[in-house]
Residue, then its C-alpha position, 0 to 999 in steps of 0.5 A: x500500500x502507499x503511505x498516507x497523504x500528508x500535507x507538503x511543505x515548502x521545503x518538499x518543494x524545494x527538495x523536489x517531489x518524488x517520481x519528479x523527472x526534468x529530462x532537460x537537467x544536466x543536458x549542456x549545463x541547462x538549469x533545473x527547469x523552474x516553475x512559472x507561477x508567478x508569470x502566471x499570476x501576471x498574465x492571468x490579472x493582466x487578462x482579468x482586468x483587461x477584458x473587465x475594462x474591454x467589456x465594460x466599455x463594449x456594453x456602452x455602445x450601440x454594437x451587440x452585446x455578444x462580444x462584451x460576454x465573451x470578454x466577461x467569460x474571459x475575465x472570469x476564467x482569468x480570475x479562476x486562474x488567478x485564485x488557483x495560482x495564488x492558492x499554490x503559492x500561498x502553500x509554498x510551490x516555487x516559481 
């Protein structure tokens, strides 16, 4: 059987996960390949504010509607995106 779950703390991350296999360490003298997380975080509030203001200024013009909800779809899976990366960073993954 597998040991029971226990919670992982910063330190596994930075030790590494177990079965954790970078096919690129080592080749040429390449760095261990890095998590993005925070290019994540980044990019997803970029895209949530963005497309909020985008859609906002859309619904106050005489064009359709539809591509003002498409922008508010987008936002809203840029905010999902958002509270997911945050969560695994506040737990301790790096990047």
């Amino acid at each position: 059987m597998s040991e029971p779950r226990r919670k992982r703390t910063r330190a596994d991350y930075e030790r590494g996960l177990p079965d954790h296999h970078d096919p690129t360490a080592g080749i040429g003298g390449a760095a261990p390949a890095q998590s993005a997380l925070t290019l994540r975080l980044v990019l997803a509030t970029f895209g949530l504010v963005t497309c909020t203001v985008f859609g906002i200024l859309w619904l106050g013009t005489d064009l359709p509607a539809w591509p003002a909800v498409l922008l508010f779809v987008l936002a809203a899976v840029a905010l999902v995106d958002l509270v997911v990366v945050a969560r695994r960073k506040l737990r301790g993954e790096p990047g």
